[in-house]
Structures are given as structure tokens and as C-alpha cells.
N, C-alpha and C positions, 0 to 999 in steps of 0.2 A: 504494500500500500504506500503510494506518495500522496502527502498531504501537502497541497498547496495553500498559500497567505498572501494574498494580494495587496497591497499598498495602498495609504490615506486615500481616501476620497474616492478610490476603484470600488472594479467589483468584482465576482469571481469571472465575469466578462475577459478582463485582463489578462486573467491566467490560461486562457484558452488555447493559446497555443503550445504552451507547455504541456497540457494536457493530452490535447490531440499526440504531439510526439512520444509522449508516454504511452499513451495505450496503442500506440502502433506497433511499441516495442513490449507490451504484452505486460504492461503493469496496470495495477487495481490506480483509480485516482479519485481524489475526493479535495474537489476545489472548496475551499470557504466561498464563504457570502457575506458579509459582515460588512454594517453600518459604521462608518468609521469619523464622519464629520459632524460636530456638532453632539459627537458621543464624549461621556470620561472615558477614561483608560478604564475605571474595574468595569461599566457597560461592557467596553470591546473585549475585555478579557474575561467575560461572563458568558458574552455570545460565541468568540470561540473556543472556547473550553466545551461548553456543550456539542458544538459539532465535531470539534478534533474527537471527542471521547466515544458519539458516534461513529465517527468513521473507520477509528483505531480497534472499533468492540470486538472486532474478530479476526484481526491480522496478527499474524504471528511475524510480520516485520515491518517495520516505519520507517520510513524517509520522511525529511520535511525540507520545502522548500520556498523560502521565504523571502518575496521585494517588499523592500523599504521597511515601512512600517510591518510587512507580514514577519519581517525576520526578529523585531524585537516580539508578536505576538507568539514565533514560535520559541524563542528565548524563554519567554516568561513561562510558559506551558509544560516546558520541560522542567524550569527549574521549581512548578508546585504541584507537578506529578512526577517523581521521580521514579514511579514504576516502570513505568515508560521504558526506560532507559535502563534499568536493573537486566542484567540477563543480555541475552542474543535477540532481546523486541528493536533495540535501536536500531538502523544501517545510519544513512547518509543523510546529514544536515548540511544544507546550503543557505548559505544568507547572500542575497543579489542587492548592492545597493542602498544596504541597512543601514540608520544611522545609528551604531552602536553606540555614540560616543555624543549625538546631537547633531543636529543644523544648521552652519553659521547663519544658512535663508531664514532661519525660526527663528534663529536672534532679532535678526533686523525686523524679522515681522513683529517680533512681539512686542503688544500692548498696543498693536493697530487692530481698527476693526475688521479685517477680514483674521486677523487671528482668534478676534473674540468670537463671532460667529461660527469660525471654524471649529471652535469647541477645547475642550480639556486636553485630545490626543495632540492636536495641531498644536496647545501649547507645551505639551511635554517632550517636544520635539528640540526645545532649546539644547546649546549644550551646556556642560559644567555638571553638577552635584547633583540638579534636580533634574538632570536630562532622566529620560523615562529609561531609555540606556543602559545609565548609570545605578540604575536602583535596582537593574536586573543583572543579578549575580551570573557572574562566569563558569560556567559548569566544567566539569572535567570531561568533557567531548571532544574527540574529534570533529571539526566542523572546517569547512569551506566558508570563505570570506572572500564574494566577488562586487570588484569596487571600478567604477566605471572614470574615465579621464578626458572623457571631448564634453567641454564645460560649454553652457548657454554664454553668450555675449550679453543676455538679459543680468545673470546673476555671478558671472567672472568675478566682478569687485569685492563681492562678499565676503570672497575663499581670499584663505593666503597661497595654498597650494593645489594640486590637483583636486579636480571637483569633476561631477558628472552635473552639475548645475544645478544640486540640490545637497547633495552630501559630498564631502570632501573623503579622500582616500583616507587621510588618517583618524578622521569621524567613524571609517566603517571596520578600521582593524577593531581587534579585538586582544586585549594585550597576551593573548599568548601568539597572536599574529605577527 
């Protein structure tokens, strides 16, 4: 089973091409659907917690693979179900673009109103102490951390260094990265 986590303000829309590629190559896939703008964090980590625990109810093995925002909901997931992960249930965790570490774009948004609008996750996207990131513990997994480099000319100024025009490479390691 791959479980897919689609990113702020997506939907499992998103993930659809991942998915298609997956079950060509003959794996189980169970994309989320999650409401993410305009939600808190424990909202989004309530709604998927109930579907990852659906999806996972019968698989004898997990992958997860997680954009943006999907990769801290599968961070958080694993680190308050650690059954999950006990045993030979875990394979392969991928984070695409996650901001492990925060958003320098969240900084500058924040305390505008398209961030208030945007809701509690839009603003736990900052970075620093309260990045939402930051408050989910590092597990002791194997994980992939893929971190994109052709930056928007919209949001270039923001980053000090590489950026995919929303998150910075050093935003998305992860310090055992």
C-alpha cells in the first residue's frame, strides 16, 4: 500500500499522477483528501489520521509519500502511531518538497490577510520554533528528502539560497539529511 499526502490548499486531485504510475506498476494506492485551508493543524491531523488508519487496516506494508504540507502530515502520523513502523509494516517514506524546517514565503506572509484567511496550517508554515516542522519530532527512519531548485522570479527575494519558490532546500532537509 502507498499512501499519498497532497499539499496546502490541493487535493487528492494532485496526487493523481502519482497514483496512476503506481498502480501500473501493480501497487495498492490510497490518495488523501483533506481540507487543508482555513483548517488548524489538529483539524488536518484528525482528518488524516482517520483515512491513513483506513487505508493502512489491512496492508501488511506502507509506503508514504508526501508534497509539501503532505510530508509534515505524514511526519506527524508516524510519529503518534508508532505501530506503524514497529516490525517489517514500514517500507518507503518520501517527502517531495516538504517544509521540514518552515517557509521563508510564510514568513513574509504572515500576519497578512491572505494568511489569516488561509487559516492555522498556512500559518504554521513559518519557520523557526513554532514552524509546525519543528514540533514534529524526527523519527528514527529511513526517509527520502526531495527538495526542488528552479525558484519562481515571483518569490527569488525571499530565499537566501536554493528554493523551488516556496520552500528552500535547507527548509526541507531534515537534520539527519
Amino acid at each position: 500500500m502507498v499512501v499519498l499526502a497532497h499539499g496546502l490548499g490541493r487535493s487528492d486531485w494532485a496526487m493523481r499522477y502519482f497514483a496512476q504510475q503506481l498502480k501500473r506498476a501493480h501497487y495498492k494506492v490510497c490518495s488523501l483528501n483533506y481540507a487543508s485551508l482555513g483548517q488548524s493543524v489538529e483539524a488536518v491531523f484528525t482528518q488524516t489520521t482517520t483515512q491513513i488508519n483506513a487505508c493502512i487496516a489491512n496492508a501488511s506494508k506502507v509506503h508514504f509519500v508526501g508534497h509539501s504540507l503532505g510530508g509534515l502530515v505524514i511526519r506527524a502520523y508516524l510519529q503518534n502511531n508508532p505501530r506503524v513502523f514497529n516490525g517489517n509494516t514500514l517500507g518507503n517514506v518520501v517527502l517531495i518538497g516538504t517544509p521540514n524546517k518552515g517557509s521563508e514565503l510564510a514568513n513574509h506572509l504572515n500576519g497578512s490577510w491572505l494568511m489569516h484567511i488561509a487559516g492555522g496550517v498556512s500559518q504554521s508554515l513559518i519557520t523557526g520554533s513554532k514552524s509546525l516542522g519543528n514540533t514534529i519530532n524526527e523519527l528514527d527512519i529511513d526517509l527520502g528528502v526531495i527538495a526542488g531548485t528552479k525558484a519562481s522570479p515571483l518569490t527569488q527575494h525571499y530565499f537566501k539560497g536554493k528554493n523551488d519558490g516556496l520552500v528552500s532546500v535547507e527548509s526541507a532537509k531534515l537534520r539527519a539529511c
